[in-house]
N, CA, C and O atoms as a GROMACS GRO file, in nm:
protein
  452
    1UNK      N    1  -8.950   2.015  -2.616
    1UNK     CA    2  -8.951   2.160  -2.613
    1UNK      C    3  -8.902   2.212  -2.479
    1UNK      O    4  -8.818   2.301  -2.490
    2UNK      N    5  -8.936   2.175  -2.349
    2UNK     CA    6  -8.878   2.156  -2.232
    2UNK      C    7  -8.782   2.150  -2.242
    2UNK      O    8  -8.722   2.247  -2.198
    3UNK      N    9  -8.714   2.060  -2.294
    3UNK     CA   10  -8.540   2.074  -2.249
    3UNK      C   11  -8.446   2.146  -2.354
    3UNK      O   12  -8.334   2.163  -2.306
    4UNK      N   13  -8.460   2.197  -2.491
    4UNK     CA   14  -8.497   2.331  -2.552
    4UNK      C   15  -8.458   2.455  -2.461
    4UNK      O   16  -8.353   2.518  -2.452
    5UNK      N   17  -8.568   2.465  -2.402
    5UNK     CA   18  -8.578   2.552  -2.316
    5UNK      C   19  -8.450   2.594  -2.228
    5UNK      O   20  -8.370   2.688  -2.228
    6UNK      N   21  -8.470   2.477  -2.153
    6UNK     CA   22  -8.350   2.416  -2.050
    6UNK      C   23  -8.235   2.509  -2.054
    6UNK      O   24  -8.195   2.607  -1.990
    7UNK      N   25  -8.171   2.384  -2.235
    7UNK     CA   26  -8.037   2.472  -2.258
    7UNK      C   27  -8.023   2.567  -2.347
    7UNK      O   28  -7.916   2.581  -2.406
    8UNK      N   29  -8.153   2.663  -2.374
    8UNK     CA   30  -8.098   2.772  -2.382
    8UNK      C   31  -8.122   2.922  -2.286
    8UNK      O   32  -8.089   3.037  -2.312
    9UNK      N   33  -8.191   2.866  -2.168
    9UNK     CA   34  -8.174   2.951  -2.046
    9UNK      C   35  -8.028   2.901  -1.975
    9UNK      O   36  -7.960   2.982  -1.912
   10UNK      N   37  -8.000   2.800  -1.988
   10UNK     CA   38  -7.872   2.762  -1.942
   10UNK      C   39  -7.757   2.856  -2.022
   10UNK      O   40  -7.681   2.932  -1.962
   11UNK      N   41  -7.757   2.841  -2.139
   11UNK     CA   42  -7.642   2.878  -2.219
   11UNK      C   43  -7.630   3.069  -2.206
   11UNK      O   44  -7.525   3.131  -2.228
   12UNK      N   45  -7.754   3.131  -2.167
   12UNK     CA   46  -7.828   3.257  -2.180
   12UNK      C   47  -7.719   3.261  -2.050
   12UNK      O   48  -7.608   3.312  -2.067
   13UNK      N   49  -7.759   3.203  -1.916
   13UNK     CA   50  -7.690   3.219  -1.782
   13UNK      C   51  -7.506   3.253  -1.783
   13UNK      O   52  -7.440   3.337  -1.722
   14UNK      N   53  -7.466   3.141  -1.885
   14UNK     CA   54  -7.341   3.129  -1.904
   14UNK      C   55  -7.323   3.222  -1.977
   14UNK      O   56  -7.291   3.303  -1.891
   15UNK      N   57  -7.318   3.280  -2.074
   15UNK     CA   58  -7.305   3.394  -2.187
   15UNK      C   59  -7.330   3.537  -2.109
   15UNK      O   60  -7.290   3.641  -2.163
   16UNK      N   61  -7.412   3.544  -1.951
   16UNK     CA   62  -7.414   3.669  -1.913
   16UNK      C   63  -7.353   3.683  -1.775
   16UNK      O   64  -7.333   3.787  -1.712
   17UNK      N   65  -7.325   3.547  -1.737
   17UNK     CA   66  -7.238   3.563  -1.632
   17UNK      C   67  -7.118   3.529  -1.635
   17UNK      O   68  -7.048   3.509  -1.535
   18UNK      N   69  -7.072   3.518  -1.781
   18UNK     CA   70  -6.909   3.465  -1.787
   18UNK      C   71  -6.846   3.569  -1.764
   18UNK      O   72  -6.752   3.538  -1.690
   19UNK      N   73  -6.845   3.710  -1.791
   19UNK     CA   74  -6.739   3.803  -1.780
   19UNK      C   75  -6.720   3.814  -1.649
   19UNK      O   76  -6.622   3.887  -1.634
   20UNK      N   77  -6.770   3.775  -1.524
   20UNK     CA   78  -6.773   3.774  -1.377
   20UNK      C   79  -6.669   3.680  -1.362
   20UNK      O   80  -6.557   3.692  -1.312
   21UNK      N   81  -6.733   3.574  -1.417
   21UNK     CA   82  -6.609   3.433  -1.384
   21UNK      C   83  -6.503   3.437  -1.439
   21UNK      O   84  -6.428   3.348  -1.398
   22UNK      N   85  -6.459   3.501  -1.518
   22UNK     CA   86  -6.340   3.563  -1.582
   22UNK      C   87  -6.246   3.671  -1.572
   22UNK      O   88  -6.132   3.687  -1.614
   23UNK      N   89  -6.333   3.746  -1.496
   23UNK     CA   90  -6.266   3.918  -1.497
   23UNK      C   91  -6.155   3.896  -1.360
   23UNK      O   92  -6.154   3.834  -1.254
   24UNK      N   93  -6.080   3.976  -1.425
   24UNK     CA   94  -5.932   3.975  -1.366
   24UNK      C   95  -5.922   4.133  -1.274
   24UNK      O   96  -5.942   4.244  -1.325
   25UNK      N   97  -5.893   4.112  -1.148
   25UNK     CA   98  -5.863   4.217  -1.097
   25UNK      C   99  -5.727   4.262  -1.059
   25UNK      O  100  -5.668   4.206  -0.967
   26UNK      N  101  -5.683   4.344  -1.115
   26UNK     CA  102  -5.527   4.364  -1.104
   26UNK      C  103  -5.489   4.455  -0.998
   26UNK      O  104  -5.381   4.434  -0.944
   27UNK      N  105  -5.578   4.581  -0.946
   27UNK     CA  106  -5.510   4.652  -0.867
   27UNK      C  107  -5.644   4.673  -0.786
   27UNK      O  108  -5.745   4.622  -0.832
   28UNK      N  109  -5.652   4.745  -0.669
   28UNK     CA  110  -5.765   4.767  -0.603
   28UNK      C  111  -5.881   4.856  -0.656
   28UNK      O  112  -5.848   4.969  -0.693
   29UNK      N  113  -6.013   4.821  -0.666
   29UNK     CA  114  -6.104   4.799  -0.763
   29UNK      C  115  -6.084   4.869  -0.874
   29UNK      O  116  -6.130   4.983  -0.880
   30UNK      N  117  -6.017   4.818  -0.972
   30UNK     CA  118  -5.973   4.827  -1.058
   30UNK      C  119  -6.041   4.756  -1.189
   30UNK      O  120  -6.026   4.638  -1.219
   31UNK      N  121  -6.126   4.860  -1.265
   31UNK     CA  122  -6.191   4.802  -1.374
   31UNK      C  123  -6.354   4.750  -1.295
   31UNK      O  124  -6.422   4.666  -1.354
   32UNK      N  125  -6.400   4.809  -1.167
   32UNK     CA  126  -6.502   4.768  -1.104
   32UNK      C  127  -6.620   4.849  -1.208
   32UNK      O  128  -6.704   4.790  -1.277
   33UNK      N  129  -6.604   4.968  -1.201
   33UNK     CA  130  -6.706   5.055  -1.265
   33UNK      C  131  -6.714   5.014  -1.384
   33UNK      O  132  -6.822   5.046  -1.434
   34UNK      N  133  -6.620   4.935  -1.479
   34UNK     CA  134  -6.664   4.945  -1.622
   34UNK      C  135  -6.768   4.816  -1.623
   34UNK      O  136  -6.856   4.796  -1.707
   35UNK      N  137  -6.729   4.716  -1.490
   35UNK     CA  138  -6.778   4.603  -1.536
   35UNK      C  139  -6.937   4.605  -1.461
   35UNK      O  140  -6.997   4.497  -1.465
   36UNK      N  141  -7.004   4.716  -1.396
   36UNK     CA  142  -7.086   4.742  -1.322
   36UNK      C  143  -7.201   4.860  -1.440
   36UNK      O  144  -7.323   4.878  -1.436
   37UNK      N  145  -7.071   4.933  -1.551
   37UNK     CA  146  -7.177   4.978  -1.668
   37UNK      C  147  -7.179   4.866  -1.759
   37UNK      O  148  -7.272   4.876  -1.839
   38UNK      N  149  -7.118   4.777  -1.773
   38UNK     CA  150  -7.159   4.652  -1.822
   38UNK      C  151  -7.282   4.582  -1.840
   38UNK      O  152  -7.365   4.562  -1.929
   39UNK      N  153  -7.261   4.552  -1.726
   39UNK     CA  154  -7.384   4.472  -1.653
   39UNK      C  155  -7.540   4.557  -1.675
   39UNK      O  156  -7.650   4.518  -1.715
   40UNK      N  157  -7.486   4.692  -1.626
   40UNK     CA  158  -7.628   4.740  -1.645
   40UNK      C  159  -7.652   4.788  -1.794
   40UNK      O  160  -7.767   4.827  -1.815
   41UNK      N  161  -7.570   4.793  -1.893
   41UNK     CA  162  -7.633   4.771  -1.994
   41UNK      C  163  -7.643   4.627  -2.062
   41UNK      O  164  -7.695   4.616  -2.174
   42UNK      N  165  -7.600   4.532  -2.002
   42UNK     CA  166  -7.720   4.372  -2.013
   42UNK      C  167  -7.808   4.377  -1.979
   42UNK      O  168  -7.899   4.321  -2.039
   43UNK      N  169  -7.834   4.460  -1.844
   43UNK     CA  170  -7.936   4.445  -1.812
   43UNK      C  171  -8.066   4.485  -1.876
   43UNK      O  172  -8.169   4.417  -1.875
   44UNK      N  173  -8.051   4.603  -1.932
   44UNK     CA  174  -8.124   4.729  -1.953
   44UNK      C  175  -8.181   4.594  -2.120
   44UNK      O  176  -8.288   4.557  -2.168
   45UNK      N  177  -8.038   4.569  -2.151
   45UNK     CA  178  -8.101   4.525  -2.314
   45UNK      C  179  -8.165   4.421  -2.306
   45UNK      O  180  -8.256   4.400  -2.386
   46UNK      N  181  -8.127   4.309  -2.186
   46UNK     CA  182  -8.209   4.153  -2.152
   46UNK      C  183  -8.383   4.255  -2.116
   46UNK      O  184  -8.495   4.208  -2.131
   47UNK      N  185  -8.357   4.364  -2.078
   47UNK     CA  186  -8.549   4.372  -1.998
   47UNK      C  187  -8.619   4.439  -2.117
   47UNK      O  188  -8.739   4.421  -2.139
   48UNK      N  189  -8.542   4.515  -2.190
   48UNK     CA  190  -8.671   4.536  -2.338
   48UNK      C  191  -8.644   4.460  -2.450
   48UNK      O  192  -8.696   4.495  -2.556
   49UNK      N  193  -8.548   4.330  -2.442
   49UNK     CA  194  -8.614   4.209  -2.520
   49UNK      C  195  -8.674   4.141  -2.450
   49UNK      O  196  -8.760   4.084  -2.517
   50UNK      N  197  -8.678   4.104  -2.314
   50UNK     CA  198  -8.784   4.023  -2.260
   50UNK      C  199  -8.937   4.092  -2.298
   50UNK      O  200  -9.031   4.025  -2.341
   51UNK      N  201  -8.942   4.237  -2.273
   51UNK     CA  202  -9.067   4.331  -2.201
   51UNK      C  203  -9.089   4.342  -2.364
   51UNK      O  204  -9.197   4.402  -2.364
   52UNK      N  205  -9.051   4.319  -2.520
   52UNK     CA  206  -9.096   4.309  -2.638
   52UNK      C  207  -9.136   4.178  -2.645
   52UNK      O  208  -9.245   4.155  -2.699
   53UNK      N  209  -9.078   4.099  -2.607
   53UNK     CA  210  -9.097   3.911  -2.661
   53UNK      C  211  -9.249   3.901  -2.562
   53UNK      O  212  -9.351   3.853  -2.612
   54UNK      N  213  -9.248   3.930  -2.478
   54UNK     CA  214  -9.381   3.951  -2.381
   54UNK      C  215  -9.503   4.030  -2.402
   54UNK      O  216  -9.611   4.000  -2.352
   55UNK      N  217  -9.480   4.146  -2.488
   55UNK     CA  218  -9.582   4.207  -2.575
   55UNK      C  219  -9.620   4.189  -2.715
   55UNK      O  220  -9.723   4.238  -2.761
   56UNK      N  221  -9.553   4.134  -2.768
   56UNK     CA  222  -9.554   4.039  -2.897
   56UNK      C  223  -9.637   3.950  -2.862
   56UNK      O  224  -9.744   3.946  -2.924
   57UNK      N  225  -9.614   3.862  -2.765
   57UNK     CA  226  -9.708   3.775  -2.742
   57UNK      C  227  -9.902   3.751  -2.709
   57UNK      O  228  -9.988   3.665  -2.729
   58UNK      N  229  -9.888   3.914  -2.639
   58UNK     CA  230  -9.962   3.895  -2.588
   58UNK      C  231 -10.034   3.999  -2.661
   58UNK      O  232 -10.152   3.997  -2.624
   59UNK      N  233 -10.011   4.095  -2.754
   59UNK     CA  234 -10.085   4.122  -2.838
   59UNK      C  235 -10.142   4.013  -2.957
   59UNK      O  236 -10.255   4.013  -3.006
   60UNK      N  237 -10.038   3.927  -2.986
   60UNK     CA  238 -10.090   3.832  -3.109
   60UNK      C  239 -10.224   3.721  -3.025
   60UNK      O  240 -10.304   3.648  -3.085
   61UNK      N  241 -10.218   3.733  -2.933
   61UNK     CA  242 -10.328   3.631  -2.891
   61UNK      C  243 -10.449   3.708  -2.888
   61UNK      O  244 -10.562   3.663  -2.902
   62UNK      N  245 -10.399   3.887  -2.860
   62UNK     CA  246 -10.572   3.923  -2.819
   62UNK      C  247 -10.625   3.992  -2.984
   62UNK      O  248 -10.738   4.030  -3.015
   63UNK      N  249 -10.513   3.990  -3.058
   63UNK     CA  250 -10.551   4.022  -3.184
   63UNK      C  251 -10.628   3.891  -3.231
   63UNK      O  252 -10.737   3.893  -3.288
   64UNK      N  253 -10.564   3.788  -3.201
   64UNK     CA  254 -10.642   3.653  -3.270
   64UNK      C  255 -10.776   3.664  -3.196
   64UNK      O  256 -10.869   3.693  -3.271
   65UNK      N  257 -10.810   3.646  -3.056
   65UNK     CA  258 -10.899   3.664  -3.022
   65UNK      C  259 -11.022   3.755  -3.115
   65UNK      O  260 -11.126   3.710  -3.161
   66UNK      N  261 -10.978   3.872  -3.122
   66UNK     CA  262 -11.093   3.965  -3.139
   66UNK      C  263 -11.121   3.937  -3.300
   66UNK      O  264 -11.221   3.989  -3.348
   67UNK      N  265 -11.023   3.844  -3.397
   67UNK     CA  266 -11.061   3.821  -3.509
   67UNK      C  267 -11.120   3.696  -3.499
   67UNK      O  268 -11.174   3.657  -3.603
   68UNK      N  269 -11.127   3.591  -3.361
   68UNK     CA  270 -11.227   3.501  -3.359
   68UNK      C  271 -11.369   3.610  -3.382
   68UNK      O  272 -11.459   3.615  -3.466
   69UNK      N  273 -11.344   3.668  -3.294
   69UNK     CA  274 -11.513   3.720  -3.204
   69UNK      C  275 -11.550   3.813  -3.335
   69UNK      O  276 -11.671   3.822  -3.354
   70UNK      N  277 -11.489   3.866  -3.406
   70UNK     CA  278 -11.577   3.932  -3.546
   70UNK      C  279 -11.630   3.838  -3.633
   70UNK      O  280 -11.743   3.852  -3.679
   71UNK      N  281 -11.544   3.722  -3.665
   71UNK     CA  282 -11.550   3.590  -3.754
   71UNK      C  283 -11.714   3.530  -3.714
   71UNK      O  284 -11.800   3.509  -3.799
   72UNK      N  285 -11.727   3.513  -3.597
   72UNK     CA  286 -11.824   3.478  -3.491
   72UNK      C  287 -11.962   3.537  -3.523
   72UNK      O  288 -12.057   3.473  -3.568
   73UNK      N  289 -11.960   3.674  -3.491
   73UNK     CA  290 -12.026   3.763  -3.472
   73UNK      C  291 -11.996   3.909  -3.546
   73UNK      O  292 -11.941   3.999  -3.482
   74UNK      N  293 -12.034   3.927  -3.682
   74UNK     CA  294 -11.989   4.018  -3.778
   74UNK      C  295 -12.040   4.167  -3.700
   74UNK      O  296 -11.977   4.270  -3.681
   75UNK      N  297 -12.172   4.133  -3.667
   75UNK     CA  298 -12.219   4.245  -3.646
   75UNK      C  299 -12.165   4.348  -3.511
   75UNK      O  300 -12.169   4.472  -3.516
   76UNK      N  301 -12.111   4.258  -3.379
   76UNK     CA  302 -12.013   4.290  -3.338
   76UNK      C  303 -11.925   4.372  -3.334
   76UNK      O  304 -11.898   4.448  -3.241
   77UNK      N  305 -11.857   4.358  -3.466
   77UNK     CA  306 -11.714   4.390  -3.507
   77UNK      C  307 -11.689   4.552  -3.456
   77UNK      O  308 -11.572   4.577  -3.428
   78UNK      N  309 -11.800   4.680  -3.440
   78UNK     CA  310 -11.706   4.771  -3.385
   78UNK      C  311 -11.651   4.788  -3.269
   78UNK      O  312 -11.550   4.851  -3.237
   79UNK      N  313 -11.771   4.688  -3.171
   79UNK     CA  314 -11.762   4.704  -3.030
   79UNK      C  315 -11.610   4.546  -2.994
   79UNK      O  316 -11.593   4.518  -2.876
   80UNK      N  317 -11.552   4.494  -3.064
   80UNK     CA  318 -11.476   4.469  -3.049
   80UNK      C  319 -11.350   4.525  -3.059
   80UNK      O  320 -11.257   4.527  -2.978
   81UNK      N  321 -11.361   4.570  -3.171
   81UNK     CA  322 -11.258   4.680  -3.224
   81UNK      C  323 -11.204   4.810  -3.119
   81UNK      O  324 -11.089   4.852  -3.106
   82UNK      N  325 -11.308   4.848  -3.061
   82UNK     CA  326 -11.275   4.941  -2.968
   82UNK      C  327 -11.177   4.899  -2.837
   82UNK      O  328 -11.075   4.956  -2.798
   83UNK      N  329 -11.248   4.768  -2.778
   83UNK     CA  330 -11.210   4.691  -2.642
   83UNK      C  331 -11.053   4.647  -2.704
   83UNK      O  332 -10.952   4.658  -2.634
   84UNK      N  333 -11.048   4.588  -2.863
   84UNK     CA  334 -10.923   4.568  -2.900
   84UNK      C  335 -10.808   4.675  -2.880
   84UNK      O  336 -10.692   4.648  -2.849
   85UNK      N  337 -10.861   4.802  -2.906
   85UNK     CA  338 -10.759   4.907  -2.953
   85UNK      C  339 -10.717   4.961  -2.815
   85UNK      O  340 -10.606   5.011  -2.799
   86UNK      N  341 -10.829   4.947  -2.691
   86UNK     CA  342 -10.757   5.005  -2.590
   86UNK      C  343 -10.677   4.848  -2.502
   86UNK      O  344 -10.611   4.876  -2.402
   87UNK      N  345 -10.683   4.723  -2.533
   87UNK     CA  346 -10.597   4.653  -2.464
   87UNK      C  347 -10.483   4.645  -2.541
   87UNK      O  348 -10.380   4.602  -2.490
   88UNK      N  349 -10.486   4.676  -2.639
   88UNK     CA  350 -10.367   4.669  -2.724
   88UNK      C  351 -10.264   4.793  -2.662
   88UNK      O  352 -10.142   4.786  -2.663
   89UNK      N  353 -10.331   4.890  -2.617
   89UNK     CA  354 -10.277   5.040  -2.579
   89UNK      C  355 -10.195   5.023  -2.458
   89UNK      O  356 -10.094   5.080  -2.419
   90UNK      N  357 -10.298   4.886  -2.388
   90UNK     CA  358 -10.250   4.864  -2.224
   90UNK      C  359 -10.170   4.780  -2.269
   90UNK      O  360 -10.065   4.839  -2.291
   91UNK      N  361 -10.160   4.664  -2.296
   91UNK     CA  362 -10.021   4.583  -2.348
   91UNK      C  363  -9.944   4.652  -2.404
   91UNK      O  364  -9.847   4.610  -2.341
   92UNK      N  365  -9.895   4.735  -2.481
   92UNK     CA  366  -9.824   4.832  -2.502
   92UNK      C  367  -9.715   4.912  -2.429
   92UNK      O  368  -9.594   4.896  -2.443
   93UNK      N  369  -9.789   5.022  -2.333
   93UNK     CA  370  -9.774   5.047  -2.274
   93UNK      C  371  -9.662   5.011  -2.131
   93UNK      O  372  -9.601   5.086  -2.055
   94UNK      N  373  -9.671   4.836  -2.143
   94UNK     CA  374  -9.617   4.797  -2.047
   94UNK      C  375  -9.432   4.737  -2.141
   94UNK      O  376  -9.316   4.715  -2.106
   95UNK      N  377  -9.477   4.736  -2.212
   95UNK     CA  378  -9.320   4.789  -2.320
   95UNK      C  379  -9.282   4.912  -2.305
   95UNK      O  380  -9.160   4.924  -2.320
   96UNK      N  381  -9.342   5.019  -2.279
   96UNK     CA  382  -9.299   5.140  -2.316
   96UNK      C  383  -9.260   5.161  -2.132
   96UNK      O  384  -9.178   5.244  -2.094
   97UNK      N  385  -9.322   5.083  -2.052
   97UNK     CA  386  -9.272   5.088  -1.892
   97UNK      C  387  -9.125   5.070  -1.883
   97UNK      O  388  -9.026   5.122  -1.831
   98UNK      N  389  -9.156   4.980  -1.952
   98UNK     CA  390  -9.013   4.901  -1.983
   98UNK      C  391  -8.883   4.947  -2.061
   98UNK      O  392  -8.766   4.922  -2.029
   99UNK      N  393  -8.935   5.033  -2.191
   99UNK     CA  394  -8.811   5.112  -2.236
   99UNK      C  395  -8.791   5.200  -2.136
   99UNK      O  396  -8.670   5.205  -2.115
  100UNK      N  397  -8.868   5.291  -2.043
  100UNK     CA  398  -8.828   5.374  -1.990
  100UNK      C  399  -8.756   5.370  -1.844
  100UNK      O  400  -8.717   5.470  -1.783
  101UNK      N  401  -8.743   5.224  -1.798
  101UNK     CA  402  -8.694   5.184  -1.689
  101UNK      C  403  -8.541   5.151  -1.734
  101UNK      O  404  -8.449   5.179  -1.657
  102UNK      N  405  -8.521   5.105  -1.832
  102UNK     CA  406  -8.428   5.064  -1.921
  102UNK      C  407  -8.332   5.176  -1.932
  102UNK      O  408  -8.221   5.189  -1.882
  103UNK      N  409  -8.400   5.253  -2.010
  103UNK     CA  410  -8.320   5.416  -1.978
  103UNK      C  411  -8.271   5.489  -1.890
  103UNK      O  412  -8.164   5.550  -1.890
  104UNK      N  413  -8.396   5.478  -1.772
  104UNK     CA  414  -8.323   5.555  -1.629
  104UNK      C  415  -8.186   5.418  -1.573
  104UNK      O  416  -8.079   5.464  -1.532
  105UNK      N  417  -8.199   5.293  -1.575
  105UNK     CA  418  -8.026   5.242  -1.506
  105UNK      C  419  -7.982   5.258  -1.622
  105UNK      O  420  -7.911   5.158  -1.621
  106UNK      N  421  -7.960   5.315  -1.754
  106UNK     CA  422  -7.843   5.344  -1.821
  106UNK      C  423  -7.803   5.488  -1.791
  106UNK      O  424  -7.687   5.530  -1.798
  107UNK      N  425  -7.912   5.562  -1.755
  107UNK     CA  426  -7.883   5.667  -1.702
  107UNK      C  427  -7.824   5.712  -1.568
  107UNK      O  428  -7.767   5.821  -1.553
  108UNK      N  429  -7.837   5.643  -1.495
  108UNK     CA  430  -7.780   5.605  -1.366
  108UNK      C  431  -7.644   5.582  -1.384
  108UNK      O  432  -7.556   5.624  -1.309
  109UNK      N  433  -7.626   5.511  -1.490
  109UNK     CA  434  -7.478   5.449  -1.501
  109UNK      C  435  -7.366   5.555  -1.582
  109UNK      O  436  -7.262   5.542  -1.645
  110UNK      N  437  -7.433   5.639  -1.549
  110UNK     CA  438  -7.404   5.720  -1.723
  110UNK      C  439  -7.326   5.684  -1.811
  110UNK      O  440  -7.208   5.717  -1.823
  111UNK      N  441  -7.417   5.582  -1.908
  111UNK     CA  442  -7.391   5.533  -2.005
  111UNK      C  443  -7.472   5.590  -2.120
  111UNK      O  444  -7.431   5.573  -2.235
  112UNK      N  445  -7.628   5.681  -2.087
  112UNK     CA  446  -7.679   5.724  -2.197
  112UNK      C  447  -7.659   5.858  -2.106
  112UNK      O  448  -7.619   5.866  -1.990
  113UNK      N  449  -7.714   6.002  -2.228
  113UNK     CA  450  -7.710   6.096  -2.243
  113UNK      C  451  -7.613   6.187  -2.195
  113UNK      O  452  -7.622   6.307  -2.222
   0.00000   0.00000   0.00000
């Protein structure tokens, strides 16, 4: 699973830094800005699939969790439910940090609005 990993952070590296190792400059900075809104919209799209694949995660564990701890302890179940609904809000949240950081360098770049 390790080396899995490996090559496909490897292949990820190559696939986002090839247009660098490739790009042709013909006249003085020439084609700099397109390849600079480029980039920042890789960027923008690599950080809210990371900042989703990272809240996916980490909601499915505290959801499993809190369906241990009802399974456990039935009687429980509202005072879990509550502690569930507001970490779920805070994991959340840190996606929604994330779309909105996402937005301001596309906005920067003016590439959105």
């Amino acid at each position: 699973m390790k080396k899995l990993s490996v090559v496909l952070l490897v292949l990820m590296m190559v696939a986002v830094f090839s247009p660098l190792a490739f790009a042709e400059v013909t006249g003085a900075d020439s084609g700099s800005a397109s390849n600079v809104k480029a980039m920042a919209a890789i960027g923008a799209m690599l950080g809210i699939g990371i900042a989703a694949l990272g809240t996916g995660i980490g909601q499915g564990i505290g959801l499993s969790k809190a369906c241990e701890g009802v399974a456990r302890n039935p009687g429980a179940s509202g005072k879990v439910m509550v502690i569930l609904i507001i970490g779920l809000g805070m994991i959340e949240s840190l996606c929604l940090y994330a779309f909105l950081l996402s937005l301001g360098l596309l906005k920067n770049q003016n590439l959105f609005f």
